[in-house]
N, C-alpha and C positions, 0 to 999 in steps of 0.2 A: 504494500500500500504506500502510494507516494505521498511526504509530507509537504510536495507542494500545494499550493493551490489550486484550484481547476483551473485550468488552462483556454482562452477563448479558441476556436479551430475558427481558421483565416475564413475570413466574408461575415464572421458571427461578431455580433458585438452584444454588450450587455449595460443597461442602464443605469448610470450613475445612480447611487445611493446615498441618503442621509443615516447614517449609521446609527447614532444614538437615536436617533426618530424610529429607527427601523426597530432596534432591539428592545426597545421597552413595547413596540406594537405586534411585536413574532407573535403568531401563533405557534401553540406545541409542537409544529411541524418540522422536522429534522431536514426536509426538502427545502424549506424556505431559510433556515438555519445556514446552512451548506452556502445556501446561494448569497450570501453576507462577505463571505470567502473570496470571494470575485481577487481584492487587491491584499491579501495576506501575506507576509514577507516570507519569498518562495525557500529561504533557507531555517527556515524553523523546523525544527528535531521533532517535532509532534504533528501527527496527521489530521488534515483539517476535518479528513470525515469524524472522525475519532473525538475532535471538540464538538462537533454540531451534534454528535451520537449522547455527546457528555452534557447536552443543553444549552453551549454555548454558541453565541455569535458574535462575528466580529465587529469590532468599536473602529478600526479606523483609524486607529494609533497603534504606532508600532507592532507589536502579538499580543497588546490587550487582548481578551475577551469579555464577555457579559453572559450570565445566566440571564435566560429569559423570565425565571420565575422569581429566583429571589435577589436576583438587579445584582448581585457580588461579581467582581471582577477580580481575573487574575491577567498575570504578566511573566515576562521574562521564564519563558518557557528551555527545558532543558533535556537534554536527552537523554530518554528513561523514563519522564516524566509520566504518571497515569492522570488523567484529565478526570476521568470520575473518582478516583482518589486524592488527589489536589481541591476537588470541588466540594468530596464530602469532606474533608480537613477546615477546610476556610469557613462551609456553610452545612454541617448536620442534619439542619432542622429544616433544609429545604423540600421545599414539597417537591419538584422534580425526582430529585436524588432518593427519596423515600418513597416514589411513586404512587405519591397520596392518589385517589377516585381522580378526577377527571383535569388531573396534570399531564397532559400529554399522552401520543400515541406509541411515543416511543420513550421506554424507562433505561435506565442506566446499563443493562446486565447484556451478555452479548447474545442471548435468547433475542434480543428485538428488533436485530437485523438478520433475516431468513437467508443471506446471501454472503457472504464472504466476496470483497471487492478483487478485481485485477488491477497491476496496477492501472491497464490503460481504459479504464472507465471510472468516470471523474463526475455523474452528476445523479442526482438523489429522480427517481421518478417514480409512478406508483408503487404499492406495495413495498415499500420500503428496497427498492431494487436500484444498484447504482448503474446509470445506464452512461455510456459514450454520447458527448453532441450530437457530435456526426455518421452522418451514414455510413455505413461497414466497406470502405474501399476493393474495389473487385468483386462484390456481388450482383449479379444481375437482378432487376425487376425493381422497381419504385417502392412497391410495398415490404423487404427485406429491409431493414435497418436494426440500428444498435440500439433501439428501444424495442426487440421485438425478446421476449427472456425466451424462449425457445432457441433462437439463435445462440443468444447470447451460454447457455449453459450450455449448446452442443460446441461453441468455440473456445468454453472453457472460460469467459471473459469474465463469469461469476462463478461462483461456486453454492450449490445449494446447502444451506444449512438448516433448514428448518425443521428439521428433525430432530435438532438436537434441544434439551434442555435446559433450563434457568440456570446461569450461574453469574455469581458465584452460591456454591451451596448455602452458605451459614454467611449471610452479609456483617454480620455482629462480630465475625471476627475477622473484618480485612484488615482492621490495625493489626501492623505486626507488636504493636505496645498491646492490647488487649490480647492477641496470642499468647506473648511470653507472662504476661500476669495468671496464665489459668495453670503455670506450671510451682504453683508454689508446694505441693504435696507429692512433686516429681519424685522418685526412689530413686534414691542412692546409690545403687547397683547399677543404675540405666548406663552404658556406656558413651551416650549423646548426649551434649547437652541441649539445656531447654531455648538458650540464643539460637547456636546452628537453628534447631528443630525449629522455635517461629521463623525464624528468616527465611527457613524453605518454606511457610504457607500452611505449616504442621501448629493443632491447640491441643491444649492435652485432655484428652475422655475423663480422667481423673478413676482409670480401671489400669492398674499393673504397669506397665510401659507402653498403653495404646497411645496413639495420636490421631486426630484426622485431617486432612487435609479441609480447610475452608473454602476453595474452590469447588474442587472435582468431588469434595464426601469422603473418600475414598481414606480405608485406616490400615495403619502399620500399627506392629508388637512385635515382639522379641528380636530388640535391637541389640546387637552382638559387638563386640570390641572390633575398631575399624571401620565401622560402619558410617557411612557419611550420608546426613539426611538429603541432600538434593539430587545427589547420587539416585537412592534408596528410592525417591518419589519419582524420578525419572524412569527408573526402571522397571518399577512394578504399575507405573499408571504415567506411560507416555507421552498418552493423549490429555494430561490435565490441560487446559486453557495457561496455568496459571504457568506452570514448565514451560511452556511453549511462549509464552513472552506475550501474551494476549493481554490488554487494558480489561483486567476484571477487577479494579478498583483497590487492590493493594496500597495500603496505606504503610509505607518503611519508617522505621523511628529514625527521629529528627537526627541529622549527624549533629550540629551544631551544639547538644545537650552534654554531647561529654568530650568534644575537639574541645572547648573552651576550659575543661577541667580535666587534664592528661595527669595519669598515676606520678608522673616522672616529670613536674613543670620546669627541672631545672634542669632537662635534655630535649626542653621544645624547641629545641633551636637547630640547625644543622651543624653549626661551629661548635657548639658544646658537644656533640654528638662522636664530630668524629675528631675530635681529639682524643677520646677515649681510647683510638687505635693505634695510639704512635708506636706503640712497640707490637702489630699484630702480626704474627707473624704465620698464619695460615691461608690459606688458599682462596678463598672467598674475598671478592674485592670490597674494602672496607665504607669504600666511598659509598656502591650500592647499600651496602648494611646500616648507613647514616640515613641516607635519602629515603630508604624503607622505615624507617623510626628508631632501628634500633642503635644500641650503643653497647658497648664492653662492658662487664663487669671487672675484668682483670683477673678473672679465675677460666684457665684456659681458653676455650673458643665461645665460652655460654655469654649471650648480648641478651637484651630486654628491649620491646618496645616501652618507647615514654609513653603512649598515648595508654593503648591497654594495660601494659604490664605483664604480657605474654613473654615467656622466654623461649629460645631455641638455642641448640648447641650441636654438637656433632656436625658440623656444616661439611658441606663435599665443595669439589670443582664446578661439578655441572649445577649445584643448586642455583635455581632461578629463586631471587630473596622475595621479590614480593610477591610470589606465588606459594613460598613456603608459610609467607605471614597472609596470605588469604585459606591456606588451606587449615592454616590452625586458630586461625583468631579471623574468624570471617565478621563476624559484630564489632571488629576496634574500626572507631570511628576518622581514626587520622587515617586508615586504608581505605578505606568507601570514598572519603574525599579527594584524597589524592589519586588514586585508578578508577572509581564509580563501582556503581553495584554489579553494572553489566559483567565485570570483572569478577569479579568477587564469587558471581555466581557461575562463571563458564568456569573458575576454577575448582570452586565445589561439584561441578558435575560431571569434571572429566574424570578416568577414570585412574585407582590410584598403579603404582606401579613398582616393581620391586624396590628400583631406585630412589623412591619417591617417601621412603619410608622412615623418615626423620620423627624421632617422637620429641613433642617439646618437654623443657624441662622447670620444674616452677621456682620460682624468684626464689633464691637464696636467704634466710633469714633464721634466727636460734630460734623458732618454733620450731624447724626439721629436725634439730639435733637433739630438742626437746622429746619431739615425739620419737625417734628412733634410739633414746636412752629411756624408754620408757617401752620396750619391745616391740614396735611396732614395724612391720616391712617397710623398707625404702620405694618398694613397688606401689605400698598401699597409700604409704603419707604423699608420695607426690602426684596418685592418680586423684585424693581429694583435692589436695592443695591448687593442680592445676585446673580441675573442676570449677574448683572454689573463685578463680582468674578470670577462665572463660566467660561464667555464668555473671559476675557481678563485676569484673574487672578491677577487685581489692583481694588482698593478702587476709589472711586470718588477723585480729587484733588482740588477741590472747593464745595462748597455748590451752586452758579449760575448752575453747570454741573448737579450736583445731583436735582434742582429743572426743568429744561430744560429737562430732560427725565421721570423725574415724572411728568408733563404737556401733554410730549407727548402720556407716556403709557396711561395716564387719558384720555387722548381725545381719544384715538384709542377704548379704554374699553366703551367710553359710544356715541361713532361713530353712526349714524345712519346706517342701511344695503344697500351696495352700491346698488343700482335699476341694476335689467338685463339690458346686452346688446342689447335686443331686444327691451325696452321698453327705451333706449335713445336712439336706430336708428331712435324712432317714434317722437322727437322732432324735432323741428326746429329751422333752426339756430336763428329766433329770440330770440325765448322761453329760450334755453339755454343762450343767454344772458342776460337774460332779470332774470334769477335763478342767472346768477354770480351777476349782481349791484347787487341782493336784499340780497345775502350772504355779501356783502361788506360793505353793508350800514348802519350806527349806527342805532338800535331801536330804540332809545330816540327820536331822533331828524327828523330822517329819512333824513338827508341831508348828512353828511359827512359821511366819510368813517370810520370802525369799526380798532381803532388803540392801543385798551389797552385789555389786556389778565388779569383777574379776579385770582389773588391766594386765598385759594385752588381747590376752583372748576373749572379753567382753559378756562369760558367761555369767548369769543373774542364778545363782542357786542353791545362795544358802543365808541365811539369817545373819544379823549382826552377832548373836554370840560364838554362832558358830563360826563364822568369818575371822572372826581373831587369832582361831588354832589355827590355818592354815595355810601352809606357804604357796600349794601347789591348787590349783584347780581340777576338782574331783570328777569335770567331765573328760576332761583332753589331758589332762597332769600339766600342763604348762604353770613354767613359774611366775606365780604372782609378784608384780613388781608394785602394784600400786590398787588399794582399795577404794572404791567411790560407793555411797550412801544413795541410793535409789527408791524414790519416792514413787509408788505404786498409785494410780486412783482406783 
């Protein structure tokens, strides 16, 4: 679809317009919308049919536009830009964009154009069909032209859609901000985090590790280590709209909200940056490793973005840096800005490769050394910690925080398999009570209730009196380094 203009075809001409006179007088007609489009500045990165489809028409100044309904205007259009998600951003409560009763014939969702354009047919005519001015060059007979849709679908000039369904699925959640907010009960065990997963289009069911997609519907579970969510939705639902780079009203969280607030403010600079390399002496050129954000700690190869706070280390020859800092920190916002989203996401979806198998590493600080003298895996403390990066783009702010979600991922990781729904419909209510005392109850003693939680193994199994005799953990024998008080509801 071209983002020019319509184009006059030579002998045709079109009547000057009063634009502001025109757009406050549109009817909900996306035909008459289109036709505002006449003199639009033919290098703008956004397709005109695309705004007229989004309720807008053009003002006449520069790449203004106008809703017809609730008169808000935007500008300074960019590439990427979704017009129905810029529109519902500025204006919400517009009746168009919410498709109140008898706001137009044509609503925001791409159910409402039955046609998919070419690019070389450029004007709106019945039926919501984009048809060619002019007559189909080299056809014989008067009555053959490029407004006849018979021609038109057998030359391929449109393409029939009307078969297909309303989307986006679930409009409540085009914000990729309202996506990532329904991951607050996300489990610890998941290997994905809840940033990648809204940024692919994915909210969360709030059942085990499902997601669904807000576009296409369509749900993932059982997301496995390596697994990359755009990757993931690319391949098991190819055809979503949302994959496919279709304006279905995604709304992406503001870069501006945390470019202005970088983990690292005193390496926002590129001078401070790459001084940190004077003595680097690896293979990776450091310049590029500045310009991508990051900078040296001076503990071998391992750098840090300032913006996120993402680390990576192990660097190769062949690594491409801002492809490594899109494949692992795809939500740091000084990346999106400086390469765009369009990047971000063609790196997320290509596919990974042996070479390509740098695992990052998380910011260096005496909480690691904290929790790894407290028995805890070097595997386990750095898959939370860099979790812990990705997801909020801060560092733990205690060593209690950091030891509290390594307890909990640990228990989730070595969780018994929850039993089917059908075969707890088949207990009774005694039985199930009669499984909670015995969950509650200290093993040792078998009288009190289980009220001290075992560090590093994280088992919950025995009473405060009985907890004092012993050193070992009476499930696993592992040595008790550290006892915590666990308060039961």
């Amino acid at each position: 679809m071209s983002c020019n203009g319509p184009s006059t075809s030579e002998g045709q001409s079109f009547p000057d317009m009063d634009y502001e006179a025109d757009c406050n007088s549109l009817s909900p007609s996306s035909q008459h919308r289109l036709e505002t489009f006449n003199n639009f500045p033919p290098g703008c990165p956004v397709s005109v049919t695309t705004l007229a489809q989004a309720g807008f028409c053009y003002t006449g100044v520069k790449d203004r536009v106008t809703c017809f309904s609730c008169k808000e205007s935007i500008e300074n259009w960019e590439s990427g830009d979704s017009p129905i998600g810029r529109h519902r951003q500025l204006s919400p409560s517009c009746s168009f964009i919410n498709g109140s009763p008898g706001i137009g014939e044509n609503r925001p969702s791409i159910a409402a154009c039955p046609f998919r354009v070419a690019a070389n047919a450029d004007l709106l005519g019945a039926n919501n069909v984009l048809y060619a001015r002019n007559e189909v060059p080299g056809v014989e007979g008067p009555n053959v032209t490029a407004s006849d849709p018979n021609y038109l679908l057998r030359t391929k000039q449109v393409v029939d859609m009307s078969h297909m369904k309303t989307y986006p699925k679930n409009p409540a959640m085009c914000s990729e901000e309202a996506r990532l907010g329904t991951y607050q009960n996300w489990p610890g065990y998941a290997p994905v985090t809840p940033s990648e997963l809204s940024n692919a289009g994915f909210y969360y069911t709030g059942t085990g590790d499902r997601v669904e997609c807000f576009c296409c519907g369509e749900k993932l579970t059982s997301w496995e280590p390596g697994d990359r969510a755009w990757l993931e939705h690319k391949k098991h639902f190819p055809y979503c709209l949302f994959i496919l780079g279709h304006d279905v009203g995604n709304v992406p969280l503001e870069a501006e909200s945390t470019v202005s607030s970088p983990k690292h403010p005193d390496r926002a600079r590129y001078e401070e940056r790459i001084q940190t390399f004077t003595r680097w002496p690896y293979l990776v050129n450091p310049d590029e490793l500045a310009r991508a954000g990051f900078f040296s700690t001076g503990n071998n190869d391992n750098t840090i973005c300032f913006s996120c706070g993402g680390g990576l280390k192990d660097w190769r020859r062949e690594d491409d840096v801002w492809e490594q800092h899109a494949k692992w920190f795809p939500g740091c916002k000084y990346l999106v800005k400086m390469r765009g989203q369009n990047f971000v996401n063609h790196v997320q979806l290509r596919p990974s490769t042996v070479q390509d198998q740098q695992m990052p590493q998380a910011e260096e600080n005496p909480l690691l050394k904290g929790a790894l003298q407290m028995g805890f895996s070097m595997d386990l403390v750095e898959k939370v910690i860099n979790r812990k990066l990705q997801v909020t783009g801060e560092n733990y702010p205690t060593l209690n925080a950091l030891v509290s979600d390594l307890l909990k991922t640990q228990g989730e990781m070595h969780q018994e398999p929850v039993q089917e729904e059908s075969e707890e419909k088949d207990l009774s209510v005694e039985e199930k009570l009669k499984r909670l005392r015995e969950e509650k109850i200290c093993k040792i003693c078998m009288d009190k209730n289980v009220s001290i939680v075992f560090i590093p193994c994280g088992h919950l199994v025995a009473c405060k009196e009985c907890a004092e005799v012993l050193n070992k953990c009476p499930i696993c024998c592992a040595f008790v380094v550290q006892k915590v008080r666990a308060y039961l509801s």
